[in-house]
N, C-alpha and C positions, 0 to 999 in steps of 0.2 A: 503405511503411509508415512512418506518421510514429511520429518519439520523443518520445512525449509520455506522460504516464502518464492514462489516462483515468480513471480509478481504478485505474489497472494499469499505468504504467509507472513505474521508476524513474528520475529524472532527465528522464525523460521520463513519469512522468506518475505520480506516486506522489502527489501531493496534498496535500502537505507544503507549507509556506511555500516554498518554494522549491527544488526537489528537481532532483535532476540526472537529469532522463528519465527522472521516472516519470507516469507517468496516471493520477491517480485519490490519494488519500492522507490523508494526515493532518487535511488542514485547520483544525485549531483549536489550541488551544493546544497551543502549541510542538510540534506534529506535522506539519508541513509542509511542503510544497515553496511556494517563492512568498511568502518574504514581501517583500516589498515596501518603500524606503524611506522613511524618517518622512517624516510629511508631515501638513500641519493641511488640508488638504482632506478630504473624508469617499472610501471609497474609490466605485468606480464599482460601479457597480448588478452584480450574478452574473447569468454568464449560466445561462440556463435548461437543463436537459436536454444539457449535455453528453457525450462518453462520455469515459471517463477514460481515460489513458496517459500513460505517460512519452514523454519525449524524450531520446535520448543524446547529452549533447554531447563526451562524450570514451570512446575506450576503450581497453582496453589488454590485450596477453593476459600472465598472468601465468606459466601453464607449458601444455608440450601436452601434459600428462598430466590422464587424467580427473577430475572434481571428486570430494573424496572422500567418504564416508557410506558406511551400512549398506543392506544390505537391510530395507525398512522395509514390506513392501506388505501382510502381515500383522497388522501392529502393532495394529488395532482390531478384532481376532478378525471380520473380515467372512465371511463364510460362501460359498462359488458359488451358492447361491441367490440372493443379494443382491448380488453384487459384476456387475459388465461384464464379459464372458465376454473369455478370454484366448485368442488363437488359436494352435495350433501354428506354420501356415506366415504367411507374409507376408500381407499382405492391401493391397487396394488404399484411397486416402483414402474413398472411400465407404463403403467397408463399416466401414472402423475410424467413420468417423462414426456410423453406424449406432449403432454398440455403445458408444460411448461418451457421445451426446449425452446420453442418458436417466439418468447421474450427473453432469449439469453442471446450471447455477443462472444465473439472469440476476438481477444487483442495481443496485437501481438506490436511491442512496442520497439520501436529502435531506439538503441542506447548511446550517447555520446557523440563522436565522428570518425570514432573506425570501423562504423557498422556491425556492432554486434547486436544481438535482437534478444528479445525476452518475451515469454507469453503469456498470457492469464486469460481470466473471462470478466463478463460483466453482465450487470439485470439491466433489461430496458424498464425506464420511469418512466418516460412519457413520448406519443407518439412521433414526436419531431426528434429525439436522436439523444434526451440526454440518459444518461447509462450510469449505475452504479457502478461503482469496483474497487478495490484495495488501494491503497496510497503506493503500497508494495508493485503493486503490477506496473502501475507510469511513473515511476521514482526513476527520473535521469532520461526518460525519455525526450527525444529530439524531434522523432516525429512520432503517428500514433495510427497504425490503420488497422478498426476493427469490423468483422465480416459477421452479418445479424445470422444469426440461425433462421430467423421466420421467413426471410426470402433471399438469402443467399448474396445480398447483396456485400461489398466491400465499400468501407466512409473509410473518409481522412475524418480524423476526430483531434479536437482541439479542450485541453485543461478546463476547465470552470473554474475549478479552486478544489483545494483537500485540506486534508486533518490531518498532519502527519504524527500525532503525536496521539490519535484513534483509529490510525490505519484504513482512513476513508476516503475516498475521493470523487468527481462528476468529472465525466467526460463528455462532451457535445459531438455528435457526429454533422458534418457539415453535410448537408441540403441532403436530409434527411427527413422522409413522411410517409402516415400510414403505415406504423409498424405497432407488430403488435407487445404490449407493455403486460410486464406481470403483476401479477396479483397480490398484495402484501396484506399478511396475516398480522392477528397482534401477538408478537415475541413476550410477552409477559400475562400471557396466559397459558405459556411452554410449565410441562413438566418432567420431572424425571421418571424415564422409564416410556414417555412418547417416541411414536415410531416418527424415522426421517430420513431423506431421503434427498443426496448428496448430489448435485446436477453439475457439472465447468469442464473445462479443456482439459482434460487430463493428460498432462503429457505433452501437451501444446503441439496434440496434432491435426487438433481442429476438427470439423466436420460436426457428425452429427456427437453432442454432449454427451459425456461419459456417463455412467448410472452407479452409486455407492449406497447401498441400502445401511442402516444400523439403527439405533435409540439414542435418545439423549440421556448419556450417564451421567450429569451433574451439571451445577449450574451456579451463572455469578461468579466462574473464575478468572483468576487470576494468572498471569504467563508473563515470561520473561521470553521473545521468539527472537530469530536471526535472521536475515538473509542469507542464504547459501550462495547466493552472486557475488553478494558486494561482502556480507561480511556483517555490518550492520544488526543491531540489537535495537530490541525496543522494548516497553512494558502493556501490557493491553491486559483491561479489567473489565468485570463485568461479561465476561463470554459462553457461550453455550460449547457445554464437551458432549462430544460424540463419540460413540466407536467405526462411525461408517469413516469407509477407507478412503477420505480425502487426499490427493495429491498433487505434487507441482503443476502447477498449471489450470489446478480448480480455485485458485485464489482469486477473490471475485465472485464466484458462481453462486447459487443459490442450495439452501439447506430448506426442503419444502419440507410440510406437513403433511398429514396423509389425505387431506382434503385438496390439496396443490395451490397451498398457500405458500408465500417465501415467508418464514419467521428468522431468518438469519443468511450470513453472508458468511460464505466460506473464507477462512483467513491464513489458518496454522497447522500444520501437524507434527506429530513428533513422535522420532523413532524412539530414544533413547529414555523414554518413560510406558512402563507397560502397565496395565488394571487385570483386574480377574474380572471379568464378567458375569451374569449372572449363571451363566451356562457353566464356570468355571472356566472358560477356554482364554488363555492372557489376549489381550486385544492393544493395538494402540489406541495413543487419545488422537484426537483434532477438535481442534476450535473455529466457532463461529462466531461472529460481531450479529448482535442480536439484533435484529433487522429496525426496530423501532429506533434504538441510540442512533443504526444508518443513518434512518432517512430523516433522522431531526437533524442530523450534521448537514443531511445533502441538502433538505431547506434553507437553512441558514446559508448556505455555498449561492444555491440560484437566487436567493433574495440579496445575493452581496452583501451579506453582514458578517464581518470579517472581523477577526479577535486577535488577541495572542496565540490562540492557535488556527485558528482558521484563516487559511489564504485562500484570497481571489485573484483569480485571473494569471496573467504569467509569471514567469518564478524569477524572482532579481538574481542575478550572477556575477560573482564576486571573482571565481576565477582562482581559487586555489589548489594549484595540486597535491594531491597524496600518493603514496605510493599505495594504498589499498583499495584505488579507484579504478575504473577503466578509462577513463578521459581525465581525471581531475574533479574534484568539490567545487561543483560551481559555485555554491555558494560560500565554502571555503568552509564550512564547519565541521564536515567531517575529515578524519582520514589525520595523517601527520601525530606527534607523539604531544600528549597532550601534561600539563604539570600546575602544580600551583599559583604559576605566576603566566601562564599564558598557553598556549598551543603553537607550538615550532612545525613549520610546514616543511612540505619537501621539495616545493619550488609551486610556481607561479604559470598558468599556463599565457602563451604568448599572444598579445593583444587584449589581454584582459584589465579589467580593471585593476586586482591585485597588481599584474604587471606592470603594466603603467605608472601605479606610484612607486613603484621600485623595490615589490617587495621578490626576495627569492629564497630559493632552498636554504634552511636554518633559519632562517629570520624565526620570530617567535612575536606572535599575535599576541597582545596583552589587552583590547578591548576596542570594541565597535559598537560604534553611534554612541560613544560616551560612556558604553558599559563594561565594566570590568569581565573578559571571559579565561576560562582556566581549562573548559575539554570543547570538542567539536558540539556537543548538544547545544552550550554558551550560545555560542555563533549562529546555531542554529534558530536560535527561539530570537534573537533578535532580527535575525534575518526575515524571517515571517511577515513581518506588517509593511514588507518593504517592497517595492514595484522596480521593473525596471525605470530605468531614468530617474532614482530616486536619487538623490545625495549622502551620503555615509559617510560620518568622520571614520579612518581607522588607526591604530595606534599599533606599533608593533617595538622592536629589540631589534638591531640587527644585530650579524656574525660579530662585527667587532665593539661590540657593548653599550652603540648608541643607540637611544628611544627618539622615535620618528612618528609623526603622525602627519596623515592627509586625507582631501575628502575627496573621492571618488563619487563617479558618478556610475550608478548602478546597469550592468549590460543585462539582456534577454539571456535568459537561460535554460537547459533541460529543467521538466519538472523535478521537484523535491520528493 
């Protein structure tokens, strides 16, 4: 299982300018894994049709005790008529596939405006259309259509709000009903050494959900993952490790119990770290966002209670390019070479706000909305509480040694 985030890994492929094994992600202003260093060449062509994941390049466990949260699996008054039937006894990976595929989602998102696309998966929450999935999988996304597994249908699905900064995100499918939603277990009653059972797009080829048997090796860790798209790093804690063979494009998907519950959300995987298992046979790791932290984030997203890191609704755009993007940093925080006294871009995309107030290739961003920033993350966290048609002071350096500032007014942008 590679750590990449396909739209689904963190670090390994979260989709972020430069993420640490996520798949899948942010991609646009200052939501991303992968951004890339300044550079006055224009960046290389996106590729097409990728599936999104992280890549892990570091991890770490933090304790052996289980990740904490609540029981959450009620939270959207789902009903058993609607919900994936929960079994008393164990059950084997096919049958939990059975019962679970028909609340999972394959998305496949378009990135930028040179039409490149990325794919991952997602869990249905509730029967009118909104869907769990990785920040990784719609990071930069411009449009978003995902096709439900339980009837085959194809939405246009629009942002709710995400956590980029927990690799979590809602999507709403538009004039979407009567689908069926799955089942959520409580993730902090996981233990080491439980059987589980790895559901998503693998490969972002869609159709019916891929099947990854394995246990849960450890737990409450720790990972630094990437984007293998965009480039993009990020830190994600608190995760459930697995040895089932999660991959590009299962970012998003669901990690069920043996009863066909979701106790986590596929995020990470990573080649370049191997375990000995109990068999003694070397295996990789992957990580899961333990379904409980989800779906407290996804509440807090549909109640619109919005933070320093939680954003609602759509993604302000600032219009910075990099050369480690495929469109440009909409929000301007990723990507460009970053330094103590500011972040030096590689140009301005055209009609943007950036552009507008005159900013271009070399310039060097030394702080937005009054705040001092020094790398693309900076920019990035202050960009967060901001809407389109907000107002932004920005402050920059130019080429030839003068500091300038102006407030722009914030344009619509891919998601972060």
């Amino acid at each position: 299982m590679s750590q990449t985030h396909e739209p689904n890994y963190p670090e390994q492929e979260r989709g972020y300018p430069a993420g640490p094994g996520f798949t899948g992600g942010a991609g646009y202003p200052g939501g991303g894994y992968g951004w890339a260093g300044y550079a006055s060449e224009p960046p290389p062509p996106p590729r097409r049709n990728h599936k999104r994941g992280l890549i892990v390049t570091a991890a770490v466990a933090l304790a052996a005790g289980a990740a904490a949260g609540g029981l959450i699996g009620s939270m959207h008054g789902v009903t058993a008529s609607t919900a994936t039937a929960v079994s008393k006894t164990a059950l084997s990976a096919s049958q939990i596939a059975a019962r679970v595929d028909p609340a999972l989602v394959d998305i496949v998102s378009t990135l930028g405006d040179q039409g490149a696309s990325a794919a991952g998966t997602g869990i249905v929450l509730t029967s009118n259309g909104e869907v769990l999935t990785n920040n990784h999988v719609i990071h930069g996304a411009t449009s978003i259509k995902v096709t439900d597994v339980g009837n085959g249908r194809t939405y246009t699905a629009k942002v709710v709000g995400y956590d980029a900064s927990k690799d979590v995100a809602v999507i709403q499918l538009q004039n979407a009903s009567g689908l069926t939603t799955a089942s959520l277990g409580n993730s902090s009653s996981v233990q080491t050494g439980d059987t589980v059972t790895a559901l998503g797009n693998a490969g972002g080829k869609g159709g019916t959900p891929s099947v990854a048997s394995g246990t849960v090796t450890a737990l409450n860790q720790s990972i630094t993952a990437s984007d293998e798209g965009s480039g993009v790093s990020e830190q994600l804690t608190g995760l459930i490790e697995t040895n089932a063979n999660i991959q590009p494009g299962d970012s998003g998907g669901a990690l069920v119990n043996s009863y066909g519950q979701v106790i986590g959300m596929n995020t990470a995987a990573s080649t370049g770290f191997q375990f000995q298992s109990q068999s003694g046979q070397s295996a990789e790791q992957a990580y899961a966002i333990p379904v409980d932290q989800a779906e407290s984030i996804a509440s807090k997203i549909e109640a619109g209670n919005g933070s320093s890191t939680v954003h609602i609704g759509a993604t302000a755009f600032l219009g910075i390019e990099t050369s480690g993007s495929s469109s440009g940093s909409g929000f301007g925080g990723f990507g460009g070479q970053e330094g103590s006294t500011g972040v030096t871009i590689s140009g301005a995309l055209s009609g943007s706000p950036a552009a507008n107030a005159g900013l271009t290739a070399g310039d060097t961003i030394t702080s937005v909305g009054g705040q001092s920033v020094s790398s693309a993350s900076d920019i990035a966290s202050v960009l967060v509480k901001y809407h389109p048609g907000d107002k932004i002071s920005i402050s920059w350096v130019d080429q030839s040694g003068q500091s300038q500032t102006e407030t722009v007014t914030l344009a619509s942008g891919p998601a972060a």
